[in-house]
mmJSON file of the N, C-alpha and C atoms, coordinates in Angstrom:
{"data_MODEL":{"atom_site":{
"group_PDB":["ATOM","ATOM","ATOM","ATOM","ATOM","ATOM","ATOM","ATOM","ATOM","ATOM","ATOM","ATOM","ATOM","ATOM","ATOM","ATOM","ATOM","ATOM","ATOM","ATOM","ATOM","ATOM","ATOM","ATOM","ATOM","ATOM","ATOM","ATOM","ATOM","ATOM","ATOM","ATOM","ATOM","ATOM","ATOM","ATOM","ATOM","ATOM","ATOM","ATOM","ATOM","ATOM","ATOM","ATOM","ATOM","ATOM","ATOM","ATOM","ATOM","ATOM","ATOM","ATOM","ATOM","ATOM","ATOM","ATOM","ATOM","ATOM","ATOM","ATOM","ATOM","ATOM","ATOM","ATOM","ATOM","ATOM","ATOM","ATOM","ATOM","ATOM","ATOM","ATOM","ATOM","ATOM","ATOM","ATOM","ATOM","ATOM","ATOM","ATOM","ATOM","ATOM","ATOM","ATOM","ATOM","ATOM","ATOM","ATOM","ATOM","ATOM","ATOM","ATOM","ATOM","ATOM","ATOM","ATOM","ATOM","ATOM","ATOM","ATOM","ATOM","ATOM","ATOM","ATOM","ATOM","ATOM","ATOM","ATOM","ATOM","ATOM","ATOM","ATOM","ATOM","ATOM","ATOM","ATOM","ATOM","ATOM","ATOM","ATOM","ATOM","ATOM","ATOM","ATOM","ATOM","ATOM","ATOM","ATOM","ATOM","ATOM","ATOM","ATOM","ATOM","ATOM","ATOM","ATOM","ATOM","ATOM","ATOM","ATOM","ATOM","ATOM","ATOM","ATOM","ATOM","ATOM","ATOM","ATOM","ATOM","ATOM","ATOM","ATOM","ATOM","ATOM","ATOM","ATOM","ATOM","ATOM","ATOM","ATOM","ATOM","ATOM","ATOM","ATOM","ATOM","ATOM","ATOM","ATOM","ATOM","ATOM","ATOM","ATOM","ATOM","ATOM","ATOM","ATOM","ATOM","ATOM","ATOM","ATOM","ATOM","ATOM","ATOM","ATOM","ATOM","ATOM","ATOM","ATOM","ATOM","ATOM","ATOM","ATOM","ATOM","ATOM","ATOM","ATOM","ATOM","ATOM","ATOM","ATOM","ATOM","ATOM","ATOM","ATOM","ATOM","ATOM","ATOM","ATOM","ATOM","ATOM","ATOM","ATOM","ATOM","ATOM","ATOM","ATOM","ATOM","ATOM","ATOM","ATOM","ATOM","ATOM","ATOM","ATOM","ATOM","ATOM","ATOM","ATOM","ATOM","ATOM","ATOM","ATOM","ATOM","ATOM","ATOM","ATOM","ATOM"],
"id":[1,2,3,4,5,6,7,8,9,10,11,12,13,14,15,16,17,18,19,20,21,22,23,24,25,26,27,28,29,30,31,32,33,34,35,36,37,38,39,40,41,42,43,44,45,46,47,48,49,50,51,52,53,54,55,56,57,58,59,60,61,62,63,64,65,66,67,68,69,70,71,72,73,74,75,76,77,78,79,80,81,82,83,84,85,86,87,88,89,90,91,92,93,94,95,96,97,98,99,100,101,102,103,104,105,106,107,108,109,110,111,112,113,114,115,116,117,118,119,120,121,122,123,124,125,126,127,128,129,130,131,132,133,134,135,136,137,138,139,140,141,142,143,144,145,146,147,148,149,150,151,152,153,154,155,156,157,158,159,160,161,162,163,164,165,166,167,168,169,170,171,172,173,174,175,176,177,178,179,180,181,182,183,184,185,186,187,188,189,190,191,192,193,194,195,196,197,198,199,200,201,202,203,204,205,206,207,208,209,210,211,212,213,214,215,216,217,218,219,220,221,222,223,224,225,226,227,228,229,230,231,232,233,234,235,236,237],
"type_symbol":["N","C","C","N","C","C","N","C","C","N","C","C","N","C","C","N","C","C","N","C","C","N","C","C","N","C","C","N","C","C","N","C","C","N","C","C","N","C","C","N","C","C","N","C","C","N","C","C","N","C","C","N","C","C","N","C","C","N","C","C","N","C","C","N","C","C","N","C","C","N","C","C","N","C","C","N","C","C","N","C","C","N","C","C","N","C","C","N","C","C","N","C","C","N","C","C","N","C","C","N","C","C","N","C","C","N","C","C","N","C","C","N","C","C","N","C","C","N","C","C","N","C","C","N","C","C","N","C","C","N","C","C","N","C","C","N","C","C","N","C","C","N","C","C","N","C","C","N","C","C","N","C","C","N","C","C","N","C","C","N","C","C","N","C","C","N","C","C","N","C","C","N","C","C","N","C","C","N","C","C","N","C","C","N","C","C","N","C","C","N","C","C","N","C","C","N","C","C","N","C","C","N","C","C","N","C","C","N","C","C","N","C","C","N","C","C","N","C","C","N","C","C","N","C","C","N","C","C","N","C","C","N","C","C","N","C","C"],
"label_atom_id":["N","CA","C","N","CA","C","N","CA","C","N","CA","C","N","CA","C","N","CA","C","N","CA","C","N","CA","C","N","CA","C","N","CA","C","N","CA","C","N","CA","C","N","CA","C","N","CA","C","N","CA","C","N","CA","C","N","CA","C","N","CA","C","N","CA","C","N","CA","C","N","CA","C","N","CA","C","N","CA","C","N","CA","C","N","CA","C","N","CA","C","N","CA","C","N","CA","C","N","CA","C","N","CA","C","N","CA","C","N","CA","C","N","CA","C","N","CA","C","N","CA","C","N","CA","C","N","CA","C","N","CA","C","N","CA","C","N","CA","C","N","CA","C","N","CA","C","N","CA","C","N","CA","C","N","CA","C","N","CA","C","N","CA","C","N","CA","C","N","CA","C","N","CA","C","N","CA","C","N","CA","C","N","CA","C","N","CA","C","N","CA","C","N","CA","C","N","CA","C","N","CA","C","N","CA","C","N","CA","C","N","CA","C","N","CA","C","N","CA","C","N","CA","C","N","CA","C","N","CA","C","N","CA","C","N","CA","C","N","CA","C","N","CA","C","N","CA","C","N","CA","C","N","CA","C","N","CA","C","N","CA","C","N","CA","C","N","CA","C","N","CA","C","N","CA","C"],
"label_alt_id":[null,null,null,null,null,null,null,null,null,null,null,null,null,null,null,null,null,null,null,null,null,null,null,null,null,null,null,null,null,null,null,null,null,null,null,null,null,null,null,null,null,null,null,null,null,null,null,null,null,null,null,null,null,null,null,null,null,null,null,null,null,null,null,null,null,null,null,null,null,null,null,null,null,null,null,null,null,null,null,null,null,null,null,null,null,null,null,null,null,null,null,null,null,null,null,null,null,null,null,null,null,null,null,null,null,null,null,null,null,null,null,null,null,null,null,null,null,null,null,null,null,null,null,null,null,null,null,null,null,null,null,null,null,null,null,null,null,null,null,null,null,null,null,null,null,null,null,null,null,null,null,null,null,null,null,null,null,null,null,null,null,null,null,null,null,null,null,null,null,null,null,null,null,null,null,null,null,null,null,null,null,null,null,null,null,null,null,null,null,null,null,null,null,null,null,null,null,null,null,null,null,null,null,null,null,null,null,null,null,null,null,null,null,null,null,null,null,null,null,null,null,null,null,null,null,null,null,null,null,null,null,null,null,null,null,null,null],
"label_comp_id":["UNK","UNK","UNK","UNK","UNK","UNK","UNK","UNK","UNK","UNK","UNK","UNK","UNK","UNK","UNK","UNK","UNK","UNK","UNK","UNK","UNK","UNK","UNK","UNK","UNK","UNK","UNK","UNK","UNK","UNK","UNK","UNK","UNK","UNK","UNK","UNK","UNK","UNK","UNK","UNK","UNK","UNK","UNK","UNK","UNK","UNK","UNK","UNK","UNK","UNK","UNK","UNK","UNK","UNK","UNK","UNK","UNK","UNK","UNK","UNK","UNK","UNK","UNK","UNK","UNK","UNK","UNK","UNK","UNK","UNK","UNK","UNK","UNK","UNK","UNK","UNK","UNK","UNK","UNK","UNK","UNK","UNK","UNK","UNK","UNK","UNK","UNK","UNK","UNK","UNK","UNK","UNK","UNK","UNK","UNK","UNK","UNK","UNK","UNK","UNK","UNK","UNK","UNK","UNK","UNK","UNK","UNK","UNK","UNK","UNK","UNK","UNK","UNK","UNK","UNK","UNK","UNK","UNK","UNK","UNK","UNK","UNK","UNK","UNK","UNK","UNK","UNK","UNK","UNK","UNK","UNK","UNK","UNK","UNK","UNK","UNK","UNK","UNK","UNK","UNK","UNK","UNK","UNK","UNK","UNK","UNK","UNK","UNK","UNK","UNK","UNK","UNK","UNK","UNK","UNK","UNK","UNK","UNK","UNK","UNK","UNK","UNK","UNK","UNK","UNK","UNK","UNK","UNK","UNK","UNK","UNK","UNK","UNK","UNK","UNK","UNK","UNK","UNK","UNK","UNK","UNK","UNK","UNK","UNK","UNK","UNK","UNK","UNK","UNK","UNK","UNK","UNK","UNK","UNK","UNK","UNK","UNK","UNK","UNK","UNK","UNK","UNK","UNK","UNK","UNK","UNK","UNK","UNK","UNK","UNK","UNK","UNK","UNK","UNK","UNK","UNK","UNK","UNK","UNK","UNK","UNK","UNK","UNK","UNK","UNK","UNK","UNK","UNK","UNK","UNK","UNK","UNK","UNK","UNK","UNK","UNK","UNK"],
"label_asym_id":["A","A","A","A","A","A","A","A","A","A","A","A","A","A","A","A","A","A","A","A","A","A","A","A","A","A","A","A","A","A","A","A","A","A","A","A","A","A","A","A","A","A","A","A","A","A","A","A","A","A","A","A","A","A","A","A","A","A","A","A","A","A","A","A","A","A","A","A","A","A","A","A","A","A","A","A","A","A","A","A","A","A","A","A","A","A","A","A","A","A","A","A","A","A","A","A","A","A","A","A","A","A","A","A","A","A","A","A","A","A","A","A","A","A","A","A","A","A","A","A","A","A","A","A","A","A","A","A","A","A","A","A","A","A","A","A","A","A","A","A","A","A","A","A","A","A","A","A","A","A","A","A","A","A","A","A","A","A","A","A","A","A","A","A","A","A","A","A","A","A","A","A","A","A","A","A","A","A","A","A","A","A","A","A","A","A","A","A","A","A","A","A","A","A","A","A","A","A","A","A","A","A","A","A","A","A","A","A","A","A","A","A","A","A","A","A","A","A","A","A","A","A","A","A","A","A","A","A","A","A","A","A","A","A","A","A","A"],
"label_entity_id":["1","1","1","1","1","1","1","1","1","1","1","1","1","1","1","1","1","1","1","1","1","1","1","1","1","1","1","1","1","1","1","1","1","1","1","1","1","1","1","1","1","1","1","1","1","1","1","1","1","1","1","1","1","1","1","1","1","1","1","1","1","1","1","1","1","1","1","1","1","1","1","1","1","1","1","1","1","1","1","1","1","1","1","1","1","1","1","1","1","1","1","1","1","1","1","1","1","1","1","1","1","1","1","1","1","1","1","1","1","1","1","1","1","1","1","1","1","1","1","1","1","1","1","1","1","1","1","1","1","1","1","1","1","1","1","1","1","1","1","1","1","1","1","1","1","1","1","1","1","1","1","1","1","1","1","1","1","1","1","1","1","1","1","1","1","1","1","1","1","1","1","1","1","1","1","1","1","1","1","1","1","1","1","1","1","1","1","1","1","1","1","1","1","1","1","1","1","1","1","1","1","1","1","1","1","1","1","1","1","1","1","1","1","1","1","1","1","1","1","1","1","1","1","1","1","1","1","1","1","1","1","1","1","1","1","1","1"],
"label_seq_id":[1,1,1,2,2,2,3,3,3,4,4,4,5,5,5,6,6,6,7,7,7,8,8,8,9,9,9,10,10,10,11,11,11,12,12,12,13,13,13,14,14,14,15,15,15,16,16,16,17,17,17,18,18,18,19,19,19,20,20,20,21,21,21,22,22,22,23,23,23,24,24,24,25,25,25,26,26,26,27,27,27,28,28,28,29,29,29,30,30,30,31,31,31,32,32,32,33,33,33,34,34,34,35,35,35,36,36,36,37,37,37,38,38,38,39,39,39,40,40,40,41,41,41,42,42,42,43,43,43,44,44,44,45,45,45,46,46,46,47,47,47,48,48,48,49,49,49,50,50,50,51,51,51,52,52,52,53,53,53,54,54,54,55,55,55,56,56,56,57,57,57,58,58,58,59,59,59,60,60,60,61,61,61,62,62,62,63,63,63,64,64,64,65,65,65,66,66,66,67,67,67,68,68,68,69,69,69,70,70,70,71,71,71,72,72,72,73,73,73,74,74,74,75,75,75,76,76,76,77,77,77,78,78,78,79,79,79],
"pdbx_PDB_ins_code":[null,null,null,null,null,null,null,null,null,null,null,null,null,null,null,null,null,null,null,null,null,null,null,null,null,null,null,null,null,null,null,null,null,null,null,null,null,null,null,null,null,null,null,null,null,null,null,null,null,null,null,null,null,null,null,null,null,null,null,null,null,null,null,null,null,null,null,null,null,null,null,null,null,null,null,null,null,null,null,null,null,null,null,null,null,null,null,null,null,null,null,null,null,null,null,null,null,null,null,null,null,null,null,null,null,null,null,null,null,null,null,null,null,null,null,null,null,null,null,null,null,null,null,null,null,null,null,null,null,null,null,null,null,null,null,null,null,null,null,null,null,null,null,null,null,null,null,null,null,null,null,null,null,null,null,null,null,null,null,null,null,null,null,null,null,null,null,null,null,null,null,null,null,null,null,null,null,null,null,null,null,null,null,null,null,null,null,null,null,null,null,null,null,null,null,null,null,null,null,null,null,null,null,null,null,null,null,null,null,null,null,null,null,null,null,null,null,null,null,null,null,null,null,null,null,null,null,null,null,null,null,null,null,null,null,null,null],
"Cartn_x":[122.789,122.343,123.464,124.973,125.657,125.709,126.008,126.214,125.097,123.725,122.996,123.338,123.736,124.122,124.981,126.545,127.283,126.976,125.94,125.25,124.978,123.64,122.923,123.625,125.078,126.183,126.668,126.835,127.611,126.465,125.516,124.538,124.24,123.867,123.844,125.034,126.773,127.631,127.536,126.985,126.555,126.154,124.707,123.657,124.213,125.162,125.764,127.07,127.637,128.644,127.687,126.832,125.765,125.098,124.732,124.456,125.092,126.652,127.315,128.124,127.947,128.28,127.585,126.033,124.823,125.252,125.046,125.462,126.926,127.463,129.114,128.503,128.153,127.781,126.536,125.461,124.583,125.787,126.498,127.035,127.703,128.335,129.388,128.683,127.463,126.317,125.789,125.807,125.43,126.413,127.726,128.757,129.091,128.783,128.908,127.864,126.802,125.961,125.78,126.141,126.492,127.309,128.594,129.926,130.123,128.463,128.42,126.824,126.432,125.504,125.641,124.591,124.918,125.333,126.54,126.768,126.274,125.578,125.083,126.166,125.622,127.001,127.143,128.084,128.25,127.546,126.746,126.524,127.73,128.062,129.057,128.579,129.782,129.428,130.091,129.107,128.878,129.691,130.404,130.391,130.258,129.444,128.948,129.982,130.019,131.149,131.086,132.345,132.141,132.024,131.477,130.956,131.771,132.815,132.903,131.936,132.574,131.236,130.764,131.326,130.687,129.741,130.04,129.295,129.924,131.455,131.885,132.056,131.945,131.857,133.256,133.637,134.945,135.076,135.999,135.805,137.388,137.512,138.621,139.237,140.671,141.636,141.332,141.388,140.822,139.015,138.241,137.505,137.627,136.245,136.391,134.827,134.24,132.833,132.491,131.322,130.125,128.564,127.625,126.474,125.783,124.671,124.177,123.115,122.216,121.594,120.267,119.986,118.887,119.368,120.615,121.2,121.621,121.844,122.764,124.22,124.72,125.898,126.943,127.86,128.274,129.685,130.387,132.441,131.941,132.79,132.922,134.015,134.172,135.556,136.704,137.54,138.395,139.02,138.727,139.261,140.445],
"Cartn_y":[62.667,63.222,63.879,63.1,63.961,65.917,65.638,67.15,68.349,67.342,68.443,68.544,67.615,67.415,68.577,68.643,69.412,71.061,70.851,72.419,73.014,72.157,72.736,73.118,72.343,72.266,73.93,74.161,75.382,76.165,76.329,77.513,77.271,76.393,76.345,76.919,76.797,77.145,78.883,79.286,80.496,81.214,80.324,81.13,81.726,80.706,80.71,82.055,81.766,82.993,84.256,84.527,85.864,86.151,84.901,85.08,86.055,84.757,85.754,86.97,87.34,89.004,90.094,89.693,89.967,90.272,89.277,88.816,90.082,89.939,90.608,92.143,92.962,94.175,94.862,93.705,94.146,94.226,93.299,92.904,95.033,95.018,96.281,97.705,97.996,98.347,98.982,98.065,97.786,98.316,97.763,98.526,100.087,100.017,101.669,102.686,102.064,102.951,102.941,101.987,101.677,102.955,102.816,103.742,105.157,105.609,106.607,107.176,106.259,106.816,107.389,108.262,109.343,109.107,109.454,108.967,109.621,108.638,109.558,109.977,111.265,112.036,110.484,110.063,109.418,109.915,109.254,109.876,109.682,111.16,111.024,109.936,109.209,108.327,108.975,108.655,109.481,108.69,109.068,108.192,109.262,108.477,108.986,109.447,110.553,111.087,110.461,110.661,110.114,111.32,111.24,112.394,112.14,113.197,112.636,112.964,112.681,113.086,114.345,115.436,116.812,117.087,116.297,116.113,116.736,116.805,117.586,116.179,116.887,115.751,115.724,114.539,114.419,113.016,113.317,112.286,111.604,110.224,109.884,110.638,110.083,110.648,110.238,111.496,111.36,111.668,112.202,112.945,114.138,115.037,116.371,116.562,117.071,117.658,118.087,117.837,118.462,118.657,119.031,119.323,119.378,118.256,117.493,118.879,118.912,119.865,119.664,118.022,118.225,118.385,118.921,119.083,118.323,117.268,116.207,116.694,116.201,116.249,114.867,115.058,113.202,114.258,112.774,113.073,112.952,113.684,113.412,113.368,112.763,112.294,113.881,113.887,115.122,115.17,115.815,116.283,116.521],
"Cartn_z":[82.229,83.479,84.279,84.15,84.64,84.629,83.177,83.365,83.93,83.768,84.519,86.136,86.725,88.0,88.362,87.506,87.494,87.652,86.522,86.409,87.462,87.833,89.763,90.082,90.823,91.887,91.344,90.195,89.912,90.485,90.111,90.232,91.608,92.582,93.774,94.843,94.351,95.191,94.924,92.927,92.906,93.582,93.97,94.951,96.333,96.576,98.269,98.189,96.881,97.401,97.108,96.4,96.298,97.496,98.334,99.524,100.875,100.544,101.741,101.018,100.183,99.9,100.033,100.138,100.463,102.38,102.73,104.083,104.721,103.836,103.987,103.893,102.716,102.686,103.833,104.148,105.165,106.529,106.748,108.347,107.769,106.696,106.715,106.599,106.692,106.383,108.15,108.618,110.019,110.935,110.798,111.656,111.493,109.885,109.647,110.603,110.648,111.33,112.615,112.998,114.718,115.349,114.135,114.507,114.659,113.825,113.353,114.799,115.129,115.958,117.035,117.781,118.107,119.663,120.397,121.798,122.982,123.921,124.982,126.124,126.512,127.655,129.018,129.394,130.412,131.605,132.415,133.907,134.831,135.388,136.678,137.439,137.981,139.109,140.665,141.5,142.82,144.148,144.618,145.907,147.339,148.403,149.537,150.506,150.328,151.419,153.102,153.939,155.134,155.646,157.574,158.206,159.289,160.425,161.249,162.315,163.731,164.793,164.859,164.22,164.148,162.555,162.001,161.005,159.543,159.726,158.581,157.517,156.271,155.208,154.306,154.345,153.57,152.277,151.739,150.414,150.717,150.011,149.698,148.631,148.669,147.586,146.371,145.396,143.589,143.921,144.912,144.919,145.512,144.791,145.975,146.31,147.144,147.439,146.573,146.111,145.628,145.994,145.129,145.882,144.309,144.279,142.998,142.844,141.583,141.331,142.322,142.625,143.671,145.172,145.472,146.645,147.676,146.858,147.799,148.037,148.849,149.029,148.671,147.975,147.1,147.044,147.06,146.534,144.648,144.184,142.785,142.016,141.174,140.827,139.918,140.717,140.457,138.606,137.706,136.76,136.628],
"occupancy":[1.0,1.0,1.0,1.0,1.0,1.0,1.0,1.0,1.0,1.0,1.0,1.0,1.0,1.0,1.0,1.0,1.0,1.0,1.0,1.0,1.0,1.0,1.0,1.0,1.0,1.0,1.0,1.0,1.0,1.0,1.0,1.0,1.0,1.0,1.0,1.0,1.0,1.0,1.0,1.0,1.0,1.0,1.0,1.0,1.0,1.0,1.0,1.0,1.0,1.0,1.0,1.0,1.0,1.0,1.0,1.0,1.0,1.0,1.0,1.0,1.0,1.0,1.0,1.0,1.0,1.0,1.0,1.0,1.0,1.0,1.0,1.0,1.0,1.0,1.0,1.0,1.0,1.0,1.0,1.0,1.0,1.0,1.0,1.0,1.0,1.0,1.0,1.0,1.0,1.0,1.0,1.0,1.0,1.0,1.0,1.0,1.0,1.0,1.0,1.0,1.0,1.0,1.0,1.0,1.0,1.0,1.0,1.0,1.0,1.0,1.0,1.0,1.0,1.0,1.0,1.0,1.0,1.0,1.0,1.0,1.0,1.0,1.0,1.0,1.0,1.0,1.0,1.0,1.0,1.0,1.0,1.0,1.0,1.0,1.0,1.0,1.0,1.0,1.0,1.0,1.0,1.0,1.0,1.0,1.0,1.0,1.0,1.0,1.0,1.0,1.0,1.0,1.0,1.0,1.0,1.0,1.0,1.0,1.0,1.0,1.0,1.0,1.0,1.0,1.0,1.0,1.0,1.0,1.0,1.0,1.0,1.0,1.0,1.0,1.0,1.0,1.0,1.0,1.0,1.0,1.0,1.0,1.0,1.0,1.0,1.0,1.0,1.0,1.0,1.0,1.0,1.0,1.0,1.0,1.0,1.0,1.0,1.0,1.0,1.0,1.0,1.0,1.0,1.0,1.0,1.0,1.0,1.0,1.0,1.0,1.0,1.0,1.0,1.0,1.0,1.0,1.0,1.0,1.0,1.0,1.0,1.0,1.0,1.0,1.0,1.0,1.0,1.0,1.0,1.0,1.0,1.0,1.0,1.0,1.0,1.0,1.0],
"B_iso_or_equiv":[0.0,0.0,0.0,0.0,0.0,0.0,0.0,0.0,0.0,0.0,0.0,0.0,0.0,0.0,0.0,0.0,0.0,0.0,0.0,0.0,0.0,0.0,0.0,0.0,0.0,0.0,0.0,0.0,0.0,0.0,0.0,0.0,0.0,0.0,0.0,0.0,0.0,0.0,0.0,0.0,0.0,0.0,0.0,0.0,0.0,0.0,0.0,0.0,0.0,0.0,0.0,0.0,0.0,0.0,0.0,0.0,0.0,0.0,0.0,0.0,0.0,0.0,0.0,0.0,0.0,0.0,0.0,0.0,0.0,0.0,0.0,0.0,0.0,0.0,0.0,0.0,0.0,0.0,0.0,0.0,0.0,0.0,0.0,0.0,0.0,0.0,0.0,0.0,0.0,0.0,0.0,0.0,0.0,0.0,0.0,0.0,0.0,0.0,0.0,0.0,0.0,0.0,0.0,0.0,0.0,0.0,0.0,0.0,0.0,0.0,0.0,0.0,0.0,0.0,0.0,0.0,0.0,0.0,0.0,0.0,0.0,0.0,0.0,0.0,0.0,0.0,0.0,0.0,0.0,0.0,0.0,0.0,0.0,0.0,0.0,0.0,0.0,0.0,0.0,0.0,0.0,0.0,0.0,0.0,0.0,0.0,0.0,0.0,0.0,0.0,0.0,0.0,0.0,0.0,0.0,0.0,0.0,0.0,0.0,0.0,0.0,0.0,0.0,0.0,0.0,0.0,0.0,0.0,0.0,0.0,0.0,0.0,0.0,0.0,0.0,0.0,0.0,0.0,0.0,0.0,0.0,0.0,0.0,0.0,0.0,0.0,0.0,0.0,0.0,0.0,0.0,0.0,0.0,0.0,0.0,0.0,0.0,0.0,0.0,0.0,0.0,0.0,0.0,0.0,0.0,0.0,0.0,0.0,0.0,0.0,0.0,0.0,0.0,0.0,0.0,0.0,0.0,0.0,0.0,0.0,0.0,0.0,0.0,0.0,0.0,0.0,0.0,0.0,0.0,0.0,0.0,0.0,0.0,0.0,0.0,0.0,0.0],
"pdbx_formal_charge":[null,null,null,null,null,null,null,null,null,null,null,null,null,null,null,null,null,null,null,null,null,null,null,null,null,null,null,null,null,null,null,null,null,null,null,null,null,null,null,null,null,null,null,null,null,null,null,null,null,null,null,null,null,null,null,null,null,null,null,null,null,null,null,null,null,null,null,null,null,null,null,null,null,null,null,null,null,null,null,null,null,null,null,null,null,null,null,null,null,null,null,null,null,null,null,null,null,null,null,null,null,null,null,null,null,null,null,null,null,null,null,null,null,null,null,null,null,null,null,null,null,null,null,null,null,null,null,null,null,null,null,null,null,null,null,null,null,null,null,null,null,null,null,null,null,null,null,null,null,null,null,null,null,null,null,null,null,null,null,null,null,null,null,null,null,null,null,null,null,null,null,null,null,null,null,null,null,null,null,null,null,null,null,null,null,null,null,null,null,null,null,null,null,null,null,null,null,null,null,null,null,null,null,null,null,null,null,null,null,null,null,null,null,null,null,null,null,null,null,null,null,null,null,null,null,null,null,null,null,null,null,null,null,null,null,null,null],
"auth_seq_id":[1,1,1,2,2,2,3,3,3,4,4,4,5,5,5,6,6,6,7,7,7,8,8,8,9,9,9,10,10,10,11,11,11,12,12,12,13,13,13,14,14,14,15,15,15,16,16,16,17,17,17,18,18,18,19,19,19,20,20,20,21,21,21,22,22,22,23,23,23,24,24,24,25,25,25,26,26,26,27,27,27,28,28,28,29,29,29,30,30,30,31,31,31,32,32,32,33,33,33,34,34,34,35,35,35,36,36,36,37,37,37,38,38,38,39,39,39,40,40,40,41,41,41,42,42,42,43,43,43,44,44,44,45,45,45,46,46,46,47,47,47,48,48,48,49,49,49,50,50,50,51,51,51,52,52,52,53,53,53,54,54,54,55,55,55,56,56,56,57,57,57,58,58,58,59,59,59,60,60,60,61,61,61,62,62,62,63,63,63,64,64,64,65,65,65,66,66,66,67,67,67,68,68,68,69,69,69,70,70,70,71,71,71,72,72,72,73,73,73,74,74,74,75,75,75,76,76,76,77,77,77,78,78,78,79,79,79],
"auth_comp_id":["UNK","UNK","UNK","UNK","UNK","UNK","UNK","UNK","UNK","UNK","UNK","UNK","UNK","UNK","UNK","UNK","UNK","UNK","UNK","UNK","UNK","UNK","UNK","UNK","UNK","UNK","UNK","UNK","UNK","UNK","UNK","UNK","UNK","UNK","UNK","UNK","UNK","UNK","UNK","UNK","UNK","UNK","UNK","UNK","UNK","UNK","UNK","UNK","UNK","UNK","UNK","UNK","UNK","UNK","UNK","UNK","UNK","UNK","UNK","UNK","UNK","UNK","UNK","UNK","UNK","UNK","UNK","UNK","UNK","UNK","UNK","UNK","UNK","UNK","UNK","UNK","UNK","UNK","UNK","UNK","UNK","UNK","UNK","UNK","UNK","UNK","UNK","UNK","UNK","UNK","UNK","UNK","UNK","UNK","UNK","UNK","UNK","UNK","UNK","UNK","UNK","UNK","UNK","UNK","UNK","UNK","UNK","UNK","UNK","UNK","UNK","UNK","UNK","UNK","UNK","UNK","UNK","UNK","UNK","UNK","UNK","UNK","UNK","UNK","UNK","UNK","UNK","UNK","UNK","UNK","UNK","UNK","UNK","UNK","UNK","UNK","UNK","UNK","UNK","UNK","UNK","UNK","UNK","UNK","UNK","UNK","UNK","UNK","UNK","UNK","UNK","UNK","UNK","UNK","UNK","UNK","UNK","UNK","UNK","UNK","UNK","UNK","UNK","UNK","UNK","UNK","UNK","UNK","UNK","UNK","UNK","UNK","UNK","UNK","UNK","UNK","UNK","UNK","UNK","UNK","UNK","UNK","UNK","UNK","UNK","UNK","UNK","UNK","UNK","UNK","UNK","UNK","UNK","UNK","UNK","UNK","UNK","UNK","UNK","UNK","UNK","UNK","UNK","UNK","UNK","UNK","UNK","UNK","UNK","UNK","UNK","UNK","UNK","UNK","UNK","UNK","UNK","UNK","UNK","UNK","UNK","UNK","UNK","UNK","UNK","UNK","UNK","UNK","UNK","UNK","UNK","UNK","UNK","UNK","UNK","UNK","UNK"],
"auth_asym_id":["A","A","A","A","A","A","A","A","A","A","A","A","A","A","A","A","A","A","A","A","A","A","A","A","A","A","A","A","A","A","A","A","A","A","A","A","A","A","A","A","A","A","A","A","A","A","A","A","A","A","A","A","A","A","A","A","A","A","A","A","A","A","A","A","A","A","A","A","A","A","A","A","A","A","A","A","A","A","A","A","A","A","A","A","A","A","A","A","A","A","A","A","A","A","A","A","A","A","A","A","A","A","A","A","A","A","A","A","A","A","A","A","A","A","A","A","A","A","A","A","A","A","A","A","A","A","A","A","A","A","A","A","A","A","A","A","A","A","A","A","A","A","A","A","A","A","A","A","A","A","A","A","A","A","A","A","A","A","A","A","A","A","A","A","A","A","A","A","A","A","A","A","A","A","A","A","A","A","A","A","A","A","A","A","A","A","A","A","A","A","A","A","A","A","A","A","A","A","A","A","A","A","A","A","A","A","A","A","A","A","A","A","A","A","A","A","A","A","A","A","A","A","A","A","A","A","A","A","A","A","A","A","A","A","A","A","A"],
"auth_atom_id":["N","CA","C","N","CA","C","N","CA","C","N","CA","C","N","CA","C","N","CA","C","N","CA","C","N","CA","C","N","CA","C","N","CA","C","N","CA","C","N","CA","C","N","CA","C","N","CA","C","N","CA","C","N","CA","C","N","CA","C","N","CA","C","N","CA","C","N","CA","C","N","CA","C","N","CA","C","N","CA","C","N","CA","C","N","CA","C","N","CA","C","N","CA","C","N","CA","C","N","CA","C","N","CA","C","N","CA","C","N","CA","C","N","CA","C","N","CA","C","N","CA","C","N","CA","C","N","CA","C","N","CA","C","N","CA","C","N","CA","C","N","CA","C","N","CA","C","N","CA","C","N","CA","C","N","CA","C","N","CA","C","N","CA","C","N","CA","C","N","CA","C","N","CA","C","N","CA","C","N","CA","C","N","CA","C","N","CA","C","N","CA","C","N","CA","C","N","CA","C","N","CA","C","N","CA","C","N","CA","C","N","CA","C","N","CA","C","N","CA","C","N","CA","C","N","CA","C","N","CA","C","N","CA","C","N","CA","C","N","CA","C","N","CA","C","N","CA","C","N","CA","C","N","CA","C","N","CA","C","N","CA","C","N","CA","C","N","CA","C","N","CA","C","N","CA","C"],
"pdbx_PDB_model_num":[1,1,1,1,1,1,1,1,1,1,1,1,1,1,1,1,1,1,1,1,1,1,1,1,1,1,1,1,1,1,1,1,1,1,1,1,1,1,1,1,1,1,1,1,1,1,1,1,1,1,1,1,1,1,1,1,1,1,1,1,1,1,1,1,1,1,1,1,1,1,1,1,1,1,1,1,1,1,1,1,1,1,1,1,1,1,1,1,1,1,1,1,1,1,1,1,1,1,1,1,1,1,1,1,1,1,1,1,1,1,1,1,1,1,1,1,1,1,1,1,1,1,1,1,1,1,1,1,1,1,1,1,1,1,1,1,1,1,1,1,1,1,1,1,1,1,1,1,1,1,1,1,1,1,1,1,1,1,1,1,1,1,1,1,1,1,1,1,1,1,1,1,1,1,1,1,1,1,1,1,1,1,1,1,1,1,1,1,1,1,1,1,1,1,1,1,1,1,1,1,1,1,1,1,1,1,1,1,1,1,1,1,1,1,1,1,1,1,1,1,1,1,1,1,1,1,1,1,1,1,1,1,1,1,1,1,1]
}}}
């Protein structure tokens, strides 16, 4: 009976390394296509200009004025 014991154990630790190579090529499989998918454009991020009492509009430093396509007025970050 031993040696059939022995046997299983081989063909069972078998099964497990076929497993995780299985396991290994899907995980490498997966990152490939992650890496490769297609990236969306970033949205500008906006910050609200200040007004003083006459109402002129100004931005902090590392923005400048702009005017969004639906016509807001927002600081946007300088290039």
């Amino acid at each position: 009976m031993e040696p059939r014991l022995v046997g299983e154990k081989k063909l069972r630790n078998k099964g497990l390394k076929d497993m995780k190579l299985k396991l290994a090529a899907f995980g490498a499989f997966a990152l490939v296509l992650t890496a490769c998918a297609q990236q969306e454009e970033p949205e500008p991020v906006y910050v609200q200009p200040s007004y003083d009492k006459y109402g002129a509009a100004s931005c902090p430093t590392g923005y400048q004025l702009a005017t969004t396509e639906a016509g807001q007025t927002v600081c946007s970050p300088v290039s």
